[in-house]
OpenMM code with the backbone's topology and positions (N, CA, C; nanometers):
from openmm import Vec3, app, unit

residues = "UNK UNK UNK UNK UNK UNK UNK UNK UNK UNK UNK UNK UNK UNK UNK UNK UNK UNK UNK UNK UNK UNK UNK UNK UNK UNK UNK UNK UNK UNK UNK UNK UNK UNK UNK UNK UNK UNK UNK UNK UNK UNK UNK UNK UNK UNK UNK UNK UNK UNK UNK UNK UNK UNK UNK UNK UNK UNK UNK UNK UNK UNK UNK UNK UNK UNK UNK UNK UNK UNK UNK UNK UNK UNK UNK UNK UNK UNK UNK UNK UNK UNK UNK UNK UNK UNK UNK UNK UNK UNK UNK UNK UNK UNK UNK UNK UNK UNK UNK UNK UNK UNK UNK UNK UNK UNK UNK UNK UNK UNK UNK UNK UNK UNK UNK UNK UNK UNK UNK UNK UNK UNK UNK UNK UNK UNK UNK UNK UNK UNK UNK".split()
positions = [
    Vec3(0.3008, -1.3810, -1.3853),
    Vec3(0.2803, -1.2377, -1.4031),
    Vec3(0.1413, -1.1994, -1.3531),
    Vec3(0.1354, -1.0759, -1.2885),
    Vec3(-0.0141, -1.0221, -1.2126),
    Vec3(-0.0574, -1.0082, -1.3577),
    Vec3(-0.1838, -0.9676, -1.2810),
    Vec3(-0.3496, -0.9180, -1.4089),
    Vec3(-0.2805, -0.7533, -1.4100),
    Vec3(-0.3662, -0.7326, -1.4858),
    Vec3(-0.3402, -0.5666, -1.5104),
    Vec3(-0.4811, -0.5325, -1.5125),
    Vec3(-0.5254, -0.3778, -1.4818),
    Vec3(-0.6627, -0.3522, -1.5132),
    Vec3(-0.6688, -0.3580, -1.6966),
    Vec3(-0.6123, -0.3637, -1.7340),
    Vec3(-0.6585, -0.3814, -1.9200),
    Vec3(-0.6803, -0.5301, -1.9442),
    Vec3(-0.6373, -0.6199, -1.8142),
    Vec3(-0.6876, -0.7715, -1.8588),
    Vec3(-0.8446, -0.7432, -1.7941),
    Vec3(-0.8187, -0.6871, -1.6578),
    Vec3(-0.9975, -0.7153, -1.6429),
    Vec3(-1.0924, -0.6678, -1.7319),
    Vec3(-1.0513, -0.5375, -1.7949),
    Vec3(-1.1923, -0.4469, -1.8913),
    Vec3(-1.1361, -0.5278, -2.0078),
    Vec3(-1.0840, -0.6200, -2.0693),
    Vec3(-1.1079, -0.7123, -2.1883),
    Vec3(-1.2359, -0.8440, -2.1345),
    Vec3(-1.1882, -0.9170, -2.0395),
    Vec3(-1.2638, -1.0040, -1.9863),
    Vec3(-1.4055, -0.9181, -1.9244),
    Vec3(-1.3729, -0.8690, -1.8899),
    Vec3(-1.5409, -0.8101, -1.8511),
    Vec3(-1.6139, -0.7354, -1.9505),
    Vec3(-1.5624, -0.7051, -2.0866),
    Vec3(-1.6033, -0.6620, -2.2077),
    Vec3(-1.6457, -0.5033, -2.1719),
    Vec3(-1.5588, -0.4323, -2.0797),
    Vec3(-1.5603, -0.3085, -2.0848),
    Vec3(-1.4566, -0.2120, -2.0967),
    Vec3(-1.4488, -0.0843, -2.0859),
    Vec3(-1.3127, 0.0160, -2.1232),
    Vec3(-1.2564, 0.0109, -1.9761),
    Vec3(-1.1074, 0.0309, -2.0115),
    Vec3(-1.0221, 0.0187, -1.8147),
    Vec3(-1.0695, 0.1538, -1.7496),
    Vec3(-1.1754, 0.2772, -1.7674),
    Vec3(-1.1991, 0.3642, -1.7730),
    Vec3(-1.3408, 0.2792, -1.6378),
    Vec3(-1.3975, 0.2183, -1.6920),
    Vec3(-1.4736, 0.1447, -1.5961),
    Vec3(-1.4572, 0.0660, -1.5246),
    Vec3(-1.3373, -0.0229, -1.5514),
    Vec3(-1.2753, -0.0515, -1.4026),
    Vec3(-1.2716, 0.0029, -1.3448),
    Vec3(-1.1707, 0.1287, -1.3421),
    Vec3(-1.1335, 0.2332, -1.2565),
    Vec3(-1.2619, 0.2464, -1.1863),
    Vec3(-1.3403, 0.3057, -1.2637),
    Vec3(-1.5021, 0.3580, -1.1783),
    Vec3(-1.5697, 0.2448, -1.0858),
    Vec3(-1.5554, 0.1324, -1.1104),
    Vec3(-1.6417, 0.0266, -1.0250),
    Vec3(-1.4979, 0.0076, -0.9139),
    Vec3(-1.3720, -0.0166, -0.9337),
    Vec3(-1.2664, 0.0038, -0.8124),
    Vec3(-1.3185, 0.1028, -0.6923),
    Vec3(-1.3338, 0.2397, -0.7832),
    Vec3(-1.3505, 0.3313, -0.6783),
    Vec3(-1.5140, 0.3716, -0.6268),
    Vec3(-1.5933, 0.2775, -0.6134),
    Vec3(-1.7175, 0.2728, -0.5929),
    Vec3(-1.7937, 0.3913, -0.6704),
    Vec3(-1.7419, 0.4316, -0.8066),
    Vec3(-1.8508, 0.5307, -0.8988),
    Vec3(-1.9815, 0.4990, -0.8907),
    Vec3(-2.1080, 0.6169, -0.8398),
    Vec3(-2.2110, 0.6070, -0.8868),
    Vec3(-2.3010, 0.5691, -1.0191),
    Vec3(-2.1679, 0.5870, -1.1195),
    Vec3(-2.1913, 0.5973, -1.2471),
    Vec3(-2.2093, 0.5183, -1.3463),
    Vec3(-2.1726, 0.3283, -1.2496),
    Vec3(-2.1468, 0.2754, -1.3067),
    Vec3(-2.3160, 0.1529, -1.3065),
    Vec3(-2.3462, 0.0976, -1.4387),
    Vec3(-2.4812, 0.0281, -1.3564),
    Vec3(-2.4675, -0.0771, -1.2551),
    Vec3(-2.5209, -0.1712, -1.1642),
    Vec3(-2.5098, -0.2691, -1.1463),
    Vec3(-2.4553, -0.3979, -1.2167),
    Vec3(-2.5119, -0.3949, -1.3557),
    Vec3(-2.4620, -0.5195, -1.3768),
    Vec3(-2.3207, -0.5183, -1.4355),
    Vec3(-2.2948, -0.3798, -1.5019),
    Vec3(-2.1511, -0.3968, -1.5060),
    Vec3(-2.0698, -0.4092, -1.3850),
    Vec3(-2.1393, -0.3706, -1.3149),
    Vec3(-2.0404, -0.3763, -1.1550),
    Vec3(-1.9982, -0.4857, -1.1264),
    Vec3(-2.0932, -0.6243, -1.1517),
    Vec3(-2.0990, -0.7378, -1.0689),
    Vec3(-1.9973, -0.8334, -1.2433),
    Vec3(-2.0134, -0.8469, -1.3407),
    Vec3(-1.9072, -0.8489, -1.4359),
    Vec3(-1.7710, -0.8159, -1.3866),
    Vec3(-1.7194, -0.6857, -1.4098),
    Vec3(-1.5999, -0.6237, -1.3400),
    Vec3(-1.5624, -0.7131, -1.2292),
    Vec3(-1.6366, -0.7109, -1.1029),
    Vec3(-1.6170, -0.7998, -0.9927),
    Vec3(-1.5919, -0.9175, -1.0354),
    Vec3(-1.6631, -0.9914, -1.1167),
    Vec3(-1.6489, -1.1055, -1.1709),
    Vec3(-1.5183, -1.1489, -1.2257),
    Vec3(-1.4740, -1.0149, -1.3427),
    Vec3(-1.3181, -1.0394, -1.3175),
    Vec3(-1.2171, -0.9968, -1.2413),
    Vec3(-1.2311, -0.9353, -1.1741),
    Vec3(-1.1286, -0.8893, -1.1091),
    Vec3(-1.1298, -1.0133, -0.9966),
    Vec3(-1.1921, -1.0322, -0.9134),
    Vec3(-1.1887, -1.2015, -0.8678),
    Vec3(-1.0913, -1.3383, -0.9255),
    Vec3(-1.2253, -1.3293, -1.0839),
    Vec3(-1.1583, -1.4796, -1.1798),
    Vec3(-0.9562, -1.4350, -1.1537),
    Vec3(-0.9167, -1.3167, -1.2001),
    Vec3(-0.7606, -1.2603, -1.2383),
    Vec3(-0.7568, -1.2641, -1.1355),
    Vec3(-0.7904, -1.2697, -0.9732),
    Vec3(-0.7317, -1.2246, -0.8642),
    Vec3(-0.6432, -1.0923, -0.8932),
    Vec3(-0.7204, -0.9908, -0.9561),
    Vec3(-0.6946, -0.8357, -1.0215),
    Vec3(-0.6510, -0.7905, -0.8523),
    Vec3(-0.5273, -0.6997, -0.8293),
    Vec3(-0.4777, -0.6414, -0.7484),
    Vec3(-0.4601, -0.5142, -0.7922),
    Vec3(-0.4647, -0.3562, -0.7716),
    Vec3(-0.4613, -0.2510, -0.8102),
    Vec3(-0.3010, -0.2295, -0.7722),
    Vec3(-0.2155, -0.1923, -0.8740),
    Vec3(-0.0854, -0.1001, -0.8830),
    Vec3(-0.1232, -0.0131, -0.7763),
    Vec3(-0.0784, -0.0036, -0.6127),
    Vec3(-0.0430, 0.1077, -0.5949),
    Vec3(0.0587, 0.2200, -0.6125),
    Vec3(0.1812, 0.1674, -0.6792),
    Vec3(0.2965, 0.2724, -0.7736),
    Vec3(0.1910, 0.3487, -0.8327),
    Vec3(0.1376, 0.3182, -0.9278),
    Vec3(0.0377, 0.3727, -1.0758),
    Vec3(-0.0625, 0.4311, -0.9736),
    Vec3(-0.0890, 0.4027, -0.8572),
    Vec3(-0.2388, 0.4437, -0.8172),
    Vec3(-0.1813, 0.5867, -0.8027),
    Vec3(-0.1025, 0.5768, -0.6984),
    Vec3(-0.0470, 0.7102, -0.6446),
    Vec3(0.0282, 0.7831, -0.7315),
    Vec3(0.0828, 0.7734, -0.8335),
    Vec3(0.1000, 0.8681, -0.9786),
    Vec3(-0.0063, 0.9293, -1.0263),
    Vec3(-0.1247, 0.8175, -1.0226),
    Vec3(-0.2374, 0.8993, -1.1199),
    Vec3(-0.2896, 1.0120, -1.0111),
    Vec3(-0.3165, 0.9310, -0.8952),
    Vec3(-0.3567, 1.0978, -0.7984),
    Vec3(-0.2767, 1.1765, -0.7463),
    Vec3(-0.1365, 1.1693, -0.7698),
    Vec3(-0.0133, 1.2397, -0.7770),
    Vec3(-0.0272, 1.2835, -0.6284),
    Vec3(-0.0454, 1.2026, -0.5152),
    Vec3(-0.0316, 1.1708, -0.3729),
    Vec3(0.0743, 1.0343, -0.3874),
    Vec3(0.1665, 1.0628, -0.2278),
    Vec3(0.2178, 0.9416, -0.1918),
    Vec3(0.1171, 0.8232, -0.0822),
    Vec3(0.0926, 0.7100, -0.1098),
    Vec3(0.0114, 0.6731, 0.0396),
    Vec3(0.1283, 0.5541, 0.1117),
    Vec3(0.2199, 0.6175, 0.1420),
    Vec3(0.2885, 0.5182, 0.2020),
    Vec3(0.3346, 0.5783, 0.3189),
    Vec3(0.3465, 0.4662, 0.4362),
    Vec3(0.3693, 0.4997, 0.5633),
    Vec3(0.4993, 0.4452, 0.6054),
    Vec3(0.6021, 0.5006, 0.6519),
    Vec3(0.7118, 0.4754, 0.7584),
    Vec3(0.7149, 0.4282, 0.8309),
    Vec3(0.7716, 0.3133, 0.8919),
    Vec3(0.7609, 0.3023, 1.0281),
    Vec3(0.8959, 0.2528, 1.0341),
    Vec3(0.9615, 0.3362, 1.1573),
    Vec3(1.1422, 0.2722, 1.1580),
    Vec3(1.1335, 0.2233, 1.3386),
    Vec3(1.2021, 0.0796, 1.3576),
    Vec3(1.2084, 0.0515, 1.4284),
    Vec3(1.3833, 0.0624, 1.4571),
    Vec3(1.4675, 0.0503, 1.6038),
    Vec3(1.5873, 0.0928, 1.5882),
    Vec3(1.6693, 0.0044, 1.6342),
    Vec3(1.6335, -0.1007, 1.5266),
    Vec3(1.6564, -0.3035, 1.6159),
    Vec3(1.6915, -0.2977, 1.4354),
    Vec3(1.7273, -0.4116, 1.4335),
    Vec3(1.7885, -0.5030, 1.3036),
    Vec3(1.6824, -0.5865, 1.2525),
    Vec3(1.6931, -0.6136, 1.1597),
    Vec3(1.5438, -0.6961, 1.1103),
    Vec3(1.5069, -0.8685, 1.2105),
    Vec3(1.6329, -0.8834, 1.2201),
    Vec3(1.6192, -1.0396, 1.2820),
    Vec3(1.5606, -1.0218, 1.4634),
    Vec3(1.5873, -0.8672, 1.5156),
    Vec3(1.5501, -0.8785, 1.6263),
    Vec3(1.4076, -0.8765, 1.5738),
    Vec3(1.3831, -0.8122, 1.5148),
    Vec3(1.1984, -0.7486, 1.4895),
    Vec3(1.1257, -0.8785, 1.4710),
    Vec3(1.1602, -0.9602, 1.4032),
    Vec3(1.1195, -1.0647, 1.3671),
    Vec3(1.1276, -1.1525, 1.5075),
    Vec3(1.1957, -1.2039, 1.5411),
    Vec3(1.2522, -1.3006, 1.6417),
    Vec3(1.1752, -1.2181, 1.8464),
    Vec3(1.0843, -1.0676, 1.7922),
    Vec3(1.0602, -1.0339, 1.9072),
    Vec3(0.9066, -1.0236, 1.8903),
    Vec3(0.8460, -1.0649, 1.9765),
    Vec3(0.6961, -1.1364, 1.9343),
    Vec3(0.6694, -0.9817, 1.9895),
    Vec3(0.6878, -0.8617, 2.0462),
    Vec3(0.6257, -0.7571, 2.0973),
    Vec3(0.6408, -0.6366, 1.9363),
    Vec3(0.7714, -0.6817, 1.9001),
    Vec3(0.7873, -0.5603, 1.7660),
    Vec3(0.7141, -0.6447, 1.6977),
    Vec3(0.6903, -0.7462, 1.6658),
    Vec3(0.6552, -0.8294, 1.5159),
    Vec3(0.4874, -0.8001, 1.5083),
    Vec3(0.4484, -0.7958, 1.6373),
    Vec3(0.2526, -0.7700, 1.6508),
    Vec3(0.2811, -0.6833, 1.6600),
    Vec3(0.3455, -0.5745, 1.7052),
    Vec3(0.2954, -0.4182, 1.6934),
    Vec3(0.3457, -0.3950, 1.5348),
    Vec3(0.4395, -0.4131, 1.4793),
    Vec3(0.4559, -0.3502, 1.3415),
    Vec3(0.3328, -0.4406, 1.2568),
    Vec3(0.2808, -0.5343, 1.2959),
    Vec3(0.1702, -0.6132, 1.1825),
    Vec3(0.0040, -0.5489, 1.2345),
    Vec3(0.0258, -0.4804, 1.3351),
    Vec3(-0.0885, -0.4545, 1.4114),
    Vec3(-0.1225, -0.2790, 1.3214),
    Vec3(0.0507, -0.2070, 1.2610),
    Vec3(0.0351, -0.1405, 1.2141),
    Vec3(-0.0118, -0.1070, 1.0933),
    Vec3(0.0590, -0.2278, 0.9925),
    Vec3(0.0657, -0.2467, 0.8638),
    Vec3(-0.0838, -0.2774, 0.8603),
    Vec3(-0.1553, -0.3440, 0.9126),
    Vec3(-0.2997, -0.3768, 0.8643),
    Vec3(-0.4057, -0.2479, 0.8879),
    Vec3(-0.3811, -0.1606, 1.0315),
    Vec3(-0.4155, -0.0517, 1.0166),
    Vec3(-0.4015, 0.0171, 0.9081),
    Vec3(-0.3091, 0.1038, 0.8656),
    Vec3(-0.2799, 0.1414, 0.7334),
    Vec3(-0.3471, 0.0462, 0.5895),
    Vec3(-0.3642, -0.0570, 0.5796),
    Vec3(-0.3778, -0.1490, 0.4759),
    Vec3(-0.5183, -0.1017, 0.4648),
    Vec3(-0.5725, -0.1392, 0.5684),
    Vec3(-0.6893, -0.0492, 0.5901),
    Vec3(-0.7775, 0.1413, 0.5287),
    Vec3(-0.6613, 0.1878, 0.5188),
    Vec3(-0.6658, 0.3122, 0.4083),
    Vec3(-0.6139, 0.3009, 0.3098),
    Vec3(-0.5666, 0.2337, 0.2594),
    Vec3(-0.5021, 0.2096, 0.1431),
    Vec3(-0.3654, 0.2633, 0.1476),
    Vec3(-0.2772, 0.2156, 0.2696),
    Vec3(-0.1353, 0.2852, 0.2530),
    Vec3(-0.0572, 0.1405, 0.2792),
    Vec3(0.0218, 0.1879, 0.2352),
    Vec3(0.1526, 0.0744, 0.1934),
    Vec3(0.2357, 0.0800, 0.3210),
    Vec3(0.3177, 0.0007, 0.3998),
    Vec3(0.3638, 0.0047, 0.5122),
    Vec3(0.5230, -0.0153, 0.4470),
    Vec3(0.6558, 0.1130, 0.4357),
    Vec3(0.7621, 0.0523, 0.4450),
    Vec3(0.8492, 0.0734, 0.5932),
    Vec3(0.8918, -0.0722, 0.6086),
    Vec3(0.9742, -0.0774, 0.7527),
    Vec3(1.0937, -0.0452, 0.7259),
    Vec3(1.1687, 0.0397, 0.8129),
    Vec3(1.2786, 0.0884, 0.8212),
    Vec3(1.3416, 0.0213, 0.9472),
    Vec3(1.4935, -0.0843, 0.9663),
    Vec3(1.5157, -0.1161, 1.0803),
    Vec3(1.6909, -0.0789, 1.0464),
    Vec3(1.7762, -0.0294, 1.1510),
    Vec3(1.8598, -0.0315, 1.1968),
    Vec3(1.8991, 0.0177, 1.3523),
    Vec3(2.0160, -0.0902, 1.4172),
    Vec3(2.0610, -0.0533, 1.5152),
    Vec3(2.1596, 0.0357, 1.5086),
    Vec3(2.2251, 0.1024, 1.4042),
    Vec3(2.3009, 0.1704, 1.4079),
    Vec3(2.2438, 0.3571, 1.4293),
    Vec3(2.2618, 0.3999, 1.4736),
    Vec3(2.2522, 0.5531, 1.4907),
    Vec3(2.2436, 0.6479, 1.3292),
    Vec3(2.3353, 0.6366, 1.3017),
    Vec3(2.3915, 0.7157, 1.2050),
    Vec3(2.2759, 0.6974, 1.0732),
    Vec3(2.1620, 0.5868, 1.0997),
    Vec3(2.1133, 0.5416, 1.0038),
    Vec3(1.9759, 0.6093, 1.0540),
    Vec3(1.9543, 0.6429, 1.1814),
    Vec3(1.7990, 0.7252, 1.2039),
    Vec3(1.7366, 0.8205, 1.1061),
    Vec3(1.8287, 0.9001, 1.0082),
    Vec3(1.7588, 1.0254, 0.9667),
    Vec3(1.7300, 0.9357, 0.8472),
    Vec3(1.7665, 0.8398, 0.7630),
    Vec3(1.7346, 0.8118, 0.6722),
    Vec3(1.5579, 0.7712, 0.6452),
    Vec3(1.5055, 0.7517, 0.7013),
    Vec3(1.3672, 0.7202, 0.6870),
    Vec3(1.2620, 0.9105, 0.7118),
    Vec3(1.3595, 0.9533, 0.7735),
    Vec3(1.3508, 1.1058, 0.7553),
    Vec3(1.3693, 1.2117, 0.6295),
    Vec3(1.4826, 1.1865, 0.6031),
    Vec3(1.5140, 1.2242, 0.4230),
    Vec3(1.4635, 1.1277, 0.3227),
    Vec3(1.3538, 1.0335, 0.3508),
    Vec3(1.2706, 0.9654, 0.2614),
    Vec3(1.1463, 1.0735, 0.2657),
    Vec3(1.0975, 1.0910, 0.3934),
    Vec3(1.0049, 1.1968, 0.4124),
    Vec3(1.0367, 1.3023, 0.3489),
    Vec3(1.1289, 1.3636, 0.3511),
    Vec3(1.1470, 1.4731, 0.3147),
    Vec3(1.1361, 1.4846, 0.1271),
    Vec3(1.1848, 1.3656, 0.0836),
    Vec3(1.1694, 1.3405, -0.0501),
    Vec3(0.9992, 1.3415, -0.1203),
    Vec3(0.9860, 1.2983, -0.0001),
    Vec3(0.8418, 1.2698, -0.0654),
    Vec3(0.7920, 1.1139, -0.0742),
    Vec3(0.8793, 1.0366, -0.0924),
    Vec3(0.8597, 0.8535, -0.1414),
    Vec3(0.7412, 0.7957, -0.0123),
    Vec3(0.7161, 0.8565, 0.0934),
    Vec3(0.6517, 0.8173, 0.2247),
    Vec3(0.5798, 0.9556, 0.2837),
    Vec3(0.5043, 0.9057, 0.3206),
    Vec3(0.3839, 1.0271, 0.3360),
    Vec3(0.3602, 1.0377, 0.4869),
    Vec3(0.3873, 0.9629, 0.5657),
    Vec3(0.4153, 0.9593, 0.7050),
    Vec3(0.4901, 0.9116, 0.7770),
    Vec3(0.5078, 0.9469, 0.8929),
    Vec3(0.6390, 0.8661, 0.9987),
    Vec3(0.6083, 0.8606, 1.0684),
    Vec3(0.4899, 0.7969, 1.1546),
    Vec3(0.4436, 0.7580, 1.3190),
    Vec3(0.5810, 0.6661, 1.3815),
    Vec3(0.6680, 0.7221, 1.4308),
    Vec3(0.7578, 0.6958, 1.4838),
    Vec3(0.8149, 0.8021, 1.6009),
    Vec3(0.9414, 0.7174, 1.6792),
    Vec3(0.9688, 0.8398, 1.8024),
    Vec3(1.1839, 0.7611, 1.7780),
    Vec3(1.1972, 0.8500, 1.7854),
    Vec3(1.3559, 0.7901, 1.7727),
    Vec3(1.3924, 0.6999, 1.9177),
    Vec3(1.5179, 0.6695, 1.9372),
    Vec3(1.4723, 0.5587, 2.0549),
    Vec3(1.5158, 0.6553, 2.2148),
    Vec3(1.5380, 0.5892, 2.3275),
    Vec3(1.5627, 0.7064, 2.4241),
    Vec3(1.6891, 0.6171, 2.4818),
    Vec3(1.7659, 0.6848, 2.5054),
    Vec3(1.8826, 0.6142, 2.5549),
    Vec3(1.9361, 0.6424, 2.7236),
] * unit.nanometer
topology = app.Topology()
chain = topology.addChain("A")
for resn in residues:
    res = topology.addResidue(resn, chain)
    for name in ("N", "CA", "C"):
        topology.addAtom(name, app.Element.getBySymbol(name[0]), res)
């Protein structure tokens, strides 16, 4: 089972109120609690909920990306597999979550579209395919 931020602010002998603040680089917080916190969040290999993240700031940060191949081509094609990992780390990079969308079937294109539209994905850098 992961850490939770209420295991790190027990082990670091502070409120999860200051996790939060040393996560998000708060001015507010002193140094040495900073380097504590760090201390556990390290020892737990502490990972932040992004579900919970993006509830509490009631934003989605997740990105789309639909390729219009089957998962085994994507995988098995060294040109989709570095460009979709070339993407995901971009994004990882802002703090967005990468979900891949793959089908060869047609009928299945709008679906990563009516995810957008829902809301569950916050972008779609994608182009449908050209035939």
């Amino acid at each position: 089972m992961s850490s939770t931020i209420n295991d790190v602010a027990k082990l670091a002998g502070v409120s999860r109120q200051t996790v939060s603040r040393v996560i998000n680089n708060s001015p507010l917080v002193k140094l040495e609690t900073i380097v504590e916190v760090q201390k556990a969040i390290a020892l737990l290999d502490y990972h932040p909920n992004v579900a919970a993240r993006n509830l509490a700031i009631k934003t989605v940060k997740t990105v789309g990306l639909f390729m219009p191949f089957d998962v085994e081509q994507v995988r098995q094609n060294m040109f989709f597999s570095t460009i979709s990992a070339k993407i995901c780390h971009y994004y990882a990079k802002q703090d967005f979550v990468l979900q891949l969308f793959t089908s060869p079937d047609e009928r299945n294109y709008s679906e990563p579209r009516y995810m957008l539209c829902l809301g569950r994905i916050a972008r779609l850098p994608s182009s449908p395919p050209t035939t």
